[in-house]
Each structure stands twice: as C-alpha cells, then as structure tokens.
N, C-alpha and C positions, 0 to 999 in steps of 0.2 A: 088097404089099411087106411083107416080115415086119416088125415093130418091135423095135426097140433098145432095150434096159435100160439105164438110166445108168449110168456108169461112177461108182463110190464113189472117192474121192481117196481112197490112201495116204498113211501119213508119211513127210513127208518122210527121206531118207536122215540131210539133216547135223543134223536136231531130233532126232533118234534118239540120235546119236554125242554133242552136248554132252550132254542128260539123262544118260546114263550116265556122263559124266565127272564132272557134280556131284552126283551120289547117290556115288559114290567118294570123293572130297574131304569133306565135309560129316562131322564126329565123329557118333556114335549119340546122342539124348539122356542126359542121366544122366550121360554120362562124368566132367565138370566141377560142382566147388560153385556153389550159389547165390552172389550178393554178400552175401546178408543173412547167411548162413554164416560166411562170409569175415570179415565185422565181427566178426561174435560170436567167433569164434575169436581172433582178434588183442586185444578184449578179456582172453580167460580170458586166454593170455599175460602181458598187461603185467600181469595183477593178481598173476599168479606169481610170478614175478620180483620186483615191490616184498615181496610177502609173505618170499620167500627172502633177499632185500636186508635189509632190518628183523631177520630174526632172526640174521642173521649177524652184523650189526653189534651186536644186544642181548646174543649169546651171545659175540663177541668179548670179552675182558680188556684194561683198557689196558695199554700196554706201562709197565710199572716205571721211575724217575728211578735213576741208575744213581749210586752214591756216590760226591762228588767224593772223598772221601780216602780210599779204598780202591781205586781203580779208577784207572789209568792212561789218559789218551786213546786209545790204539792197542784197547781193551776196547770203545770204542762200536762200534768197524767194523760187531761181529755182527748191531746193529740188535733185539739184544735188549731193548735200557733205550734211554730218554731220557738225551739226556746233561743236567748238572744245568745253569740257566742262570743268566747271571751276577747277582752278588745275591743266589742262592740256596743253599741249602743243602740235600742230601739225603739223607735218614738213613734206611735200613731201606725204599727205594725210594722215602720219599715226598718231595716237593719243602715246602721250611720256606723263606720269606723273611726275610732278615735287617731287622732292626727298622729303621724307616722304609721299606719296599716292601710294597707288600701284591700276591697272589697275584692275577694275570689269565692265565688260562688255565696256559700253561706258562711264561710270564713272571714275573717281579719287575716291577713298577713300583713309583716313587718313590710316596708319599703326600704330600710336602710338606716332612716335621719336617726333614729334615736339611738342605735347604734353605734353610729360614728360619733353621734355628742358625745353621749356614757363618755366613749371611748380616749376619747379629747378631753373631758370634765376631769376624769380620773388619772389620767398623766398628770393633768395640773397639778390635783391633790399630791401625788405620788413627789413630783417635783418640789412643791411647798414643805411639804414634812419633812421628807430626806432634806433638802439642803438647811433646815434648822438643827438637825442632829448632827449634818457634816462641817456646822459652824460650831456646834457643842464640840465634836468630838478636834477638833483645832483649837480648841483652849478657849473660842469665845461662849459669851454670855448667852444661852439660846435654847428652847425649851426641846425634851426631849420625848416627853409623854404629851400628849394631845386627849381628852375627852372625848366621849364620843358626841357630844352635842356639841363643841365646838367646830368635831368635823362634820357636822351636818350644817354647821352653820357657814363654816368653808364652802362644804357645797352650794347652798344659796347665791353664795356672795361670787363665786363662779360662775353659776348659772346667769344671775344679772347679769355679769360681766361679759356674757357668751351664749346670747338664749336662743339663735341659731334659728328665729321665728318660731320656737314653741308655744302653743299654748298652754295651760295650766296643767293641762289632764298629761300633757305629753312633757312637760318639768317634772313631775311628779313619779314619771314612769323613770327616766333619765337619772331623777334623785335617785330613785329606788336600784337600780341597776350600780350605781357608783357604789353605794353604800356597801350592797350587797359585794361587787369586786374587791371596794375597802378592805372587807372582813378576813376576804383569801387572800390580799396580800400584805398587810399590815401583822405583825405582831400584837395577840391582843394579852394586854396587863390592865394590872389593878390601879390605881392612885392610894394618896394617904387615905382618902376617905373613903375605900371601896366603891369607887367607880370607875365603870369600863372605861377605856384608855387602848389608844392605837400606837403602835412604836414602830419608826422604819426599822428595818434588821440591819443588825449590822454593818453588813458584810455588801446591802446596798448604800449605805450611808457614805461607806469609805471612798465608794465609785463616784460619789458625790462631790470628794472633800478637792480645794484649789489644787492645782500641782505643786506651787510652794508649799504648803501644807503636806501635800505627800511625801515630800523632799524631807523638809524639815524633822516629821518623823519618819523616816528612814533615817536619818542623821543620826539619830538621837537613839536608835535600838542598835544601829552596827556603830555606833560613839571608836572604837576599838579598832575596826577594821578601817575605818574612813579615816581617823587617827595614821595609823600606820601607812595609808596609801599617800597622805597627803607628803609624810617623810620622805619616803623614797622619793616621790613625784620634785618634791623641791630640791631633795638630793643631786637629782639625776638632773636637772635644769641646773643646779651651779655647777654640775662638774662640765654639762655642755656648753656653759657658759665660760667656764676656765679656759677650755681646749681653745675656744672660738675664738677668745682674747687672743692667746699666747699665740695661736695663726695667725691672727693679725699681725701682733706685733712681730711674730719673725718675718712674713712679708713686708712690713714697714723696712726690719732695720735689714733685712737684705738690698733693699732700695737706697738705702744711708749706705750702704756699705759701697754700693755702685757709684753714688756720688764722691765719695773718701775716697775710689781708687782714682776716678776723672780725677779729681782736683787734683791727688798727688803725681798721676801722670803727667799731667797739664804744666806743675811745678816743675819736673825733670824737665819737659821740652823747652821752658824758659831758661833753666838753668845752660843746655845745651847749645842755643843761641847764642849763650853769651849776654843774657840782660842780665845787668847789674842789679838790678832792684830786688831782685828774685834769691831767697834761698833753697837750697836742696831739703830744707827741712820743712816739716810746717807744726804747729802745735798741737796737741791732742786736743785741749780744752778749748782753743780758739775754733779748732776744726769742729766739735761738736758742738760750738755755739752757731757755727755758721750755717752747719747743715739741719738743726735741729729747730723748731719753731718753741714760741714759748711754753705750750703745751706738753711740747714732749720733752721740754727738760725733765720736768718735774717726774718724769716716768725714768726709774733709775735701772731698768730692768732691760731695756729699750739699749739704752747705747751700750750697755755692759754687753747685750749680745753683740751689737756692731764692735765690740773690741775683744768680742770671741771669733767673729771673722774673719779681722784683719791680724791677728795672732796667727792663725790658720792659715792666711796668706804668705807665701814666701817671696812675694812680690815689696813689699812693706817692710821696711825694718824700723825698728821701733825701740828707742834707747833714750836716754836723759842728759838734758843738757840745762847749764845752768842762763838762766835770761834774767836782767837786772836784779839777782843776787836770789834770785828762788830758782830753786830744780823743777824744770817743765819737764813733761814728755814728750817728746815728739818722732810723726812719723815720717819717712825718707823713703822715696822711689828709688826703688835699686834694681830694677828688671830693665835696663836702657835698651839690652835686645828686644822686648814684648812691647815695643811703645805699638800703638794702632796705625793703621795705615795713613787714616789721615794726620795724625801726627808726625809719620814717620815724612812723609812725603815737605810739612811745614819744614823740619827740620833740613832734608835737602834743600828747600828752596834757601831757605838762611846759608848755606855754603854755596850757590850760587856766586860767581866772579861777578856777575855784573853789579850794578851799586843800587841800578833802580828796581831791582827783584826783591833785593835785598833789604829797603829800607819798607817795601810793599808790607814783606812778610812779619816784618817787625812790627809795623802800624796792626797789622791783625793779630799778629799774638798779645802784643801788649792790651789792645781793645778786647780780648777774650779773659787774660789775666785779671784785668780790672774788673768784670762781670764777674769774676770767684769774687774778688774783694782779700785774698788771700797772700796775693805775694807783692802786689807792687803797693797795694796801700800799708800791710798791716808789718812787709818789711822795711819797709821806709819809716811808720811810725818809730818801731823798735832803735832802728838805729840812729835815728834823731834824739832820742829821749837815753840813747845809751852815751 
C-alpha cells in the first residue's frame, strides 16, 4: 500500500485577513516625537515667552501724569497719560504731592502732619468758644453765638499762631478739615440776622465752667438743703464745743479742789504743832482768791463746781463764822486721822523730846505755811487789824 505524506497545515484564512488589517492601522515608526522631546520643547517655549515678556515690559515707557490744569477731563479718554490723583499735583507729566502726602505708587497718601494740626487747630477752637459760654453761663459778660466767618477767622489767626511749617495748599486743607469737624461738634443756630452761627452745647460748657463757679451754682439750686446742713453742722460744733468746755473746766476745778484739800490739810498740821499763827479755819473767799488766777475769777461756774467738791467731801467742814463784823464762810480740816504720810511723819517729828528736831521741823513747816500765804501771813493780818 503506497504511504502518505502528511499533510502541512495552512493558515488559517481569518489569521490572514486580521494581520493585514493591523499592519494597515498601525502609523510607521518615526512618524511621532519622543515624550522626552515634547518636554524639552515645551520648556524652550515657556523660557521664550518670559524672555519676550521681560523685555517688553523693560523696553516699555510709563505712561506720563497728565497735567491737572492744562488738561480737561474729557483729555484722559486717549489713555495717553495717567490722570493726576487727588492730592496731587502734576507738572510737566510728573506726579508732585502736596505737602503732608507723600508719594505711594500713583497715589498721594496722608503722612500724618495735617492731621495732627486739624487735630490741635480744632481743640483750640473748641477751647476758645466753650470757655466764653462757661464765662456767660457764670453770670459774666461773654458772647455765646459765634458766626461762621468769625470762626473761620478764628481759624486763621490759629493757624498763624501754630502753622506747624505748612504751606499754603497744606493751611488750606487743615482750614478745611477744622471747619468741617466744627460743623459736627458745634451746635449750629441762626443769629438776629439769619446768619449761621456755631454754639458750644451746653452740657460741654458746664465742663468748662471755674470750680468756684460750679460751687456757687450748686449753692444756689440746693439754697435749702445747704441751708439746713449748714444748721445742724454749727449745731453739732457748739454742742461739741460746750461738752469740751465743761471738761475742761471740771478738770480745772478738780485741780482747785486738790490744791483746797493740801492747803486745808497743811492748815491742821500747823494747827497740830502748836503754831500760833495758824488758825484751824481758813476763808472760802480768801481760799478762792489764792488758788484761783485772775482769769478764772471771772468764771463763776468754775469755783461753784470746786464747792460742789468740797460739799462732797466729808473731810472739809464748812460753816460761818463772823470776822470783823461780816459773816465769812469758812473751811476746816476735820479728818486729823487722814493726814498724808508726809505730814503725818512732820507731825511726829514736832513731838520729838529733843529741842534741836524740834525747832528743825518748825523752821520747815512755817517755810511751807508761808509759801500757801494762808495761815501765818493772812492770820496774823486778821488779828492785828482785829
């Protein structure tokens, strides 16, 4: 039997028909850039561009400030010139600030000065007007309405007085800033002749007015109450003044009364010794002339207490006795147990035996009697003229 060759497979038909579809489809190599390409390009670009940017802007001119007084508004339309901006001034295209702004960018701002002057200009005024109204409103002579061209004239003559190195353009802004704060805090009224007029308020006036002046009316609205306080106030001072006295003088005549008991004790010890001279009594009215200076005679209120004392004392007796034909009063030492130590001790020495103790103790009693002036002078008078 003869033998068969294998058959070789063909390709398939439909493996055939896609390959030649996607070899059609598929672009050639090469057609397309790399990405790293693509980077690097899109670099060179952007640096182009900023490089072109930069010198457009280095090679452009600014645009010129367009002169506010030669140039009409309807002249900026062209977008030729900056128009000049407020506050500023511009001359020959350039932008110039008027004194107190100083130059930010295409602006003017403020620096301050004019500010602080206003600010200072306008206390003045404030100060000037209120204290003529806080002189009116204290009863003197002094105006209360103000004009408005007077207060512009005010302003001037403050501004001389305080121009703070301005020049013209920059007083004039200063004027106008005062004026204008004037407006808001000033009271505005009419005159007789319907003209505007500035009025401090009232109620700053008063803040104004001297402190006498504030006093005074307060006085004069509570008239009633200040009345009344000032009564009680003087009341209450004499009654403190009464108490203060009468302490006094009961400390006074308690002191009288100390001296009236020494002297009358002092009288019994002499009496005790045995000095002649000496009586056991002494007089009330000699007594209170002796202890009493000429001042306080005159005070009747004074010894009447010191013979409310000695009343009170049961040491003291006290009865009338008649002396060259008038009825005295007089007081007597009757407590001869209660004498003091150092009296007591004088006394023994006086009954000492010996002669020379004896005549010692007499030389010092008599020397101490004589310093009352009490018993050896004024009873010795008595009984000489008796």
């Amino acid at each position: 039997m003869p033998s068969r060759s294998p058959r070789r497979p063909g390709p398939h038909p439909s493996a055939s028909s896609s390959s030649r579809r996607r070899g059609a489809a598929e672009p050639p190599p090469g057609l397309f850039p790399a990405r790293e390409d693509l980077l690097r390009l899109l670099a060179v670009l952007t640096i182009a561009a900023a490089v072109a940017a930069a010198c457009s802007r280095l090679n452009r001119r600014p645009e010129p400030f367009c002169d506010s007084h030669l140039q009409a508004p309807d002249d900026y339309a062209d977008d030729s010139c900056q128009p000049c901006p407020q506050n500023g001034r511009c001359v020959d295209g350039q932008l110039e600030c008027i004194q107190g702004f100083k130059r930010y960018g295409t602006s003017c701002i403020e620096d301050g000065l004019l500010s602080q002057t206003a600010t200072k200009i306008s206390e003045l005024l404030q100060l000037k007007i209120c204290d003529q109204h806080a002189r009116a409103l204290c009863g003197h002579h002094a105006k209360i309405l103000f004009p408005k061209h007077e207060v512009s004239d005010t302003v001037d003559e403050l501004l001389s007085k305080n121009p703070a190195g301005l020049t013209q353009d920059g007083i004039e802004l200063v004027k106008a800033r005062v004026l204008e704060s004037a407006q808001g805090f000033f009271e505005t009224t009419f005159t007789s002749n319907k003209a505007e007029a500035f009025k401090c308020p009232e109620l700053v006036a008063e803040r104004h007015m001297p402190l006498t002046c504030q006093v005074r009316q307060w006085i004069s609205t509570n008239i009633i109450f200040v009345t009344t306080i000032c009564i009680l106030l003087a009341a209450l001072l004499w009654i403190l003044w009464i108490i203060y006295r009468r302490q006094t003088l009961s400390n006074r005549a308690e002191q009288i009364y100390e001296q009236v008991c020494e002297i009358l004790e002092d009288n019994a010890v002499n009496v005790k010794i045995g000095n002649s001279n000496c009586e056991p009594w002494v007089v009330a009215s000699w007594l209170r002339d002796h202890v009493l200076v000429p001042r306080e005679r005159k005070n009747a209120f004074l010894w009447k207490k010191v013979e409310e004392l000695i009343l009170e004392d049961s040491r003291i007796d006290q009865y009338p006795k008649v002396i060259k034909g008038e009825s005295k009063v007089v007081y007597e030492w009757q407590a001869s147990g209660s004498l003091s130590g150092r009296k007591m001790k004088k006394v023994q020495g006086a009954r000492e035996p010996t002669a020379e103790g004896a005549i010692k103790l007499a030389d010092e009693i008599v020397g101490e009697v004589r310093e009352q002036g009490l018993c050896s002078v004024v009873a010795r008078r008595d009984r000489t003229k008796a």
